[in-house]
C-alpha positions in Angstrom: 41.6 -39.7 34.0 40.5 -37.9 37.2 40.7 -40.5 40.5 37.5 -41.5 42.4 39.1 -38.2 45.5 39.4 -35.8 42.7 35.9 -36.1 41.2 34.5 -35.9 44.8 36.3 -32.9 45.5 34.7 -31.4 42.5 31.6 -32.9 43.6 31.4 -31.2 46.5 32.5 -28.3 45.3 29.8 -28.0 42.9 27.5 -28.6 45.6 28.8 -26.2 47.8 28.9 -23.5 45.3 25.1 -24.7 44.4 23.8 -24.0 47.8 25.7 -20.7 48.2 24.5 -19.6 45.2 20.5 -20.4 46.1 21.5 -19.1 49.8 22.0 -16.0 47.7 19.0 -15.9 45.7 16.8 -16.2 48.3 18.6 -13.8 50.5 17.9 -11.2 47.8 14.5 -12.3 47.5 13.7 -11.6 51.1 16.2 -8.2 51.0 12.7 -7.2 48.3 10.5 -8.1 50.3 11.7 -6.4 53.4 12.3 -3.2 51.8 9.2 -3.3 50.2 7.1 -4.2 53.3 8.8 -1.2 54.8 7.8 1.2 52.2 4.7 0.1 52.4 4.3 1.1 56.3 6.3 4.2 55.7 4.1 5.3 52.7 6.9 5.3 50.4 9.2 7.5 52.2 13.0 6.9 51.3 14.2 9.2 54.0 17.7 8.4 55.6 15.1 7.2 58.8 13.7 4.9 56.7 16.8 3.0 55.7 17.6 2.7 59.2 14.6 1.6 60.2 15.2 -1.4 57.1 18.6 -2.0 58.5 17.2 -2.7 62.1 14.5 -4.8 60.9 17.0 -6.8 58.6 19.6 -7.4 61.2 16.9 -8.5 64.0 15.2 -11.0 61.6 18.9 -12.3 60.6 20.2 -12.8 64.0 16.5 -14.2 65.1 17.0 -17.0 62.2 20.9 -17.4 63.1 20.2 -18.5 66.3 16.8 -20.6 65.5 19.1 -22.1 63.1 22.0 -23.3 65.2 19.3 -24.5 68.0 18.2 -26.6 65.3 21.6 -27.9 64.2 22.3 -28.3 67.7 19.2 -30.8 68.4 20.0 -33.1 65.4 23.2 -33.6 66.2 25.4 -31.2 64.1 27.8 -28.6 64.4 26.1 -25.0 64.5 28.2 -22.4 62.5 28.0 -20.3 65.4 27.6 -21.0 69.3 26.1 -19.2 72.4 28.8 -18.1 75.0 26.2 -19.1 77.8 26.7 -23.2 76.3 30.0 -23.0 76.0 
């Protein structure tokens, strides 16, 4: 018989591995939808330009949502994953 700590370590676990999973899901959802979007404006060019131009994009929205993120964690009281050097 598994003790009441061992079935919530296993309950957290699941859920962690839950979230990660969806965090994955809709992270490919929105990789589609940015690559589309940009084919879209670049009439379907798949140029070398173009996949720069996609991994620009990407890494600007990511770090824009990163840091609207942890100002968010920040005002209710939790523990950003990551913090600004400027707050210390």
């Amino acid at each position: 018989m598994a003790s009441k700590e061992t079935t919530k370590i296993i309950l957290q676990s699941m859920i962690a591995l839950a979230s990660a999973a969806f965090g994955l899901v809709a992270a490919l959802a929105w990789n589609d939808a940015i690559k589309e979007t940009i084919k879209l404006l670049m009439a379907d060019d798949e140029s070398l330009a173009s996949k720069y131009v996609y991994a620009i994009l990407a890494t600007a929205i990511a770090v824009v949502i990163v840091l609207v993120l942890a100002r968010f964690a920040a005002r209710v009281g939790g523990e950003a994953a990551i913090q600004r050097e400027a707050e210390g």
